[in-house]
N, C-alpha and C positions, 0 to 999 in steps of 0.2 A: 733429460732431453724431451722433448716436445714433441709429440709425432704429429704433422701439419693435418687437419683435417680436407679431405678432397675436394668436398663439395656441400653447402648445407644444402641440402635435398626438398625439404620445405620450401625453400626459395625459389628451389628450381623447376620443383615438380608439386607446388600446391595442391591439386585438387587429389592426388594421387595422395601425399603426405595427411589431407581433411579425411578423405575415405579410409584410412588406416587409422584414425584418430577415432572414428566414428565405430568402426569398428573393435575397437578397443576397448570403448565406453560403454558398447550392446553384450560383450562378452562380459565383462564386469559385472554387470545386471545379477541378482539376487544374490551373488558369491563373497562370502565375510571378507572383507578390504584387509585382513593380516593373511590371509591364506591365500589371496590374489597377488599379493605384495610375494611370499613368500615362494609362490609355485615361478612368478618373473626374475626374482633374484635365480632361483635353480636354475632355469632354462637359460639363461645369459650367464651364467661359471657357464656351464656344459659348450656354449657357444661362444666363448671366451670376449663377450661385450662390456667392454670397462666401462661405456657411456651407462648402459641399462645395468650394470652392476652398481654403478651409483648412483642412479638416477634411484633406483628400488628400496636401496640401503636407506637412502635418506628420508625418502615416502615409507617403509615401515615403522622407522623411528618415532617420525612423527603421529604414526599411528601408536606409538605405545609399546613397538616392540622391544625385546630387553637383546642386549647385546651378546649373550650364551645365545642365543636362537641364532642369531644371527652370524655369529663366528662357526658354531657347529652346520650351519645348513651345506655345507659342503661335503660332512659327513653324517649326513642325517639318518641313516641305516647304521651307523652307530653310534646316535645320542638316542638318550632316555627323553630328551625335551618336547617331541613332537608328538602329539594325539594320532592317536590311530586313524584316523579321518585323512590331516595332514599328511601321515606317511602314505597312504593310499593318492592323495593327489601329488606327490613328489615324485612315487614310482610311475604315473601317469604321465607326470613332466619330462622322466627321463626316457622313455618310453615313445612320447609321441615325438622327443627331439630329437631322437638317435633312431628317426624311424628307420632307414635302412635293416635295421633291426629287426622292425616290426614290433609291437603292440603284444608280450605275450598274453594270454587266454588268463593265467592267473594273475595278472595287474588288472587287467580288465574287471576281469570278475570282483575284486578287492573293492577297486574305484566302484561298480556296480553297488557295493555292499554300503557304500560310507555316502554313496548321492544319489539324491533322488534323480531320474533319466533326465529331466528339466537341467537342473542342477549337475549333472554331469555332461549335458550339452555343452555348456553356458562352461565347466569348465576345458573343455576339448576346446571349445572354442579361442579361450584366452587363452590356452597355450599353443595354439598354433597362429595367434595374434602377436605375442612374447617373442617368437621364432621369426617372423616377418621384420618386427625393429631390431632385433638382436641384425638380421642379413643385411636390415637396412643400415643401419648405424656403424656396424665393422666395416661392408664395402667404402663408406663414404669415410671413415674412420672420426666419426662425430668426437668432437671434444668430450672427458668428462668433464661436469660441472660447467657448461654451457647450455641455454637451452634451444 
């Protein structure tokens, strides 16, 4: 079954949809494009966005990534496959998406320890960019594999 998409939003709301776009592209900025890919796939499971979960899936591939990374990222607190770095921005992903939660003091500090403040800007930034298409794309219920 097909669940009808509501509305392409892009269409409807351009300059709105450019400044998210843009904004995406400035959070991206100095952050290795497997780890960018891989903090947006976590953040959209966690937000349950099949558009941006395939949208992601397919842009890491194409970067090179192997498919054990990518089946495990859903339990990535218990694979071996991810660098300490990575696990540090993954608790960061879950953390700033569940913020109701809050941010605790030792994600923090972890993420602190694996990026430089620039570099941890820049990835705060893209995951609270990730969380924006993720509300964007469930409300409107974007197609996957449409662009």
């Amino acid at each position: 079954m097909r669940i009808p998409e509501r509305m392409n939003f892009g269409e409807v709301a351009p300059k709105v949809f450019k400044a998210v776009l843009a904004l995406d592209a400035a959070a991206r900025e100095g952050l290795d494009p497997v780890l960018v890919e891989l903090v947006q796939i976590r953040a959209s499971q966690i937000n349950r966005c099949a558009y941006c979960i395939d949208y992601h899936t397919t842009a890491v591939r194409k970067a090179g990534e192997t498919e054990g990374r990518i089946y495990q990222l859903s339990a990535w607190e218990e694979s071996s496959l991810y660098t300490v770095r990575e696990r540090a921005a993954l608790a960061l992903t879950e953390a700033v998406t569940r913020l109701p939660e809050g941010v605790p003091d030792a994600v923090w500090e972890e993420a602190a320890e694996e990026f430089a403040e620039k570099e941890l800007a820049q990835l705060i930034a893209l995951i609270f960019t990730v969380n924006t298409w993720n509300r964007m794309n469930t409300t409107t219920r974007k197609t996957p594999g449409t662009l």
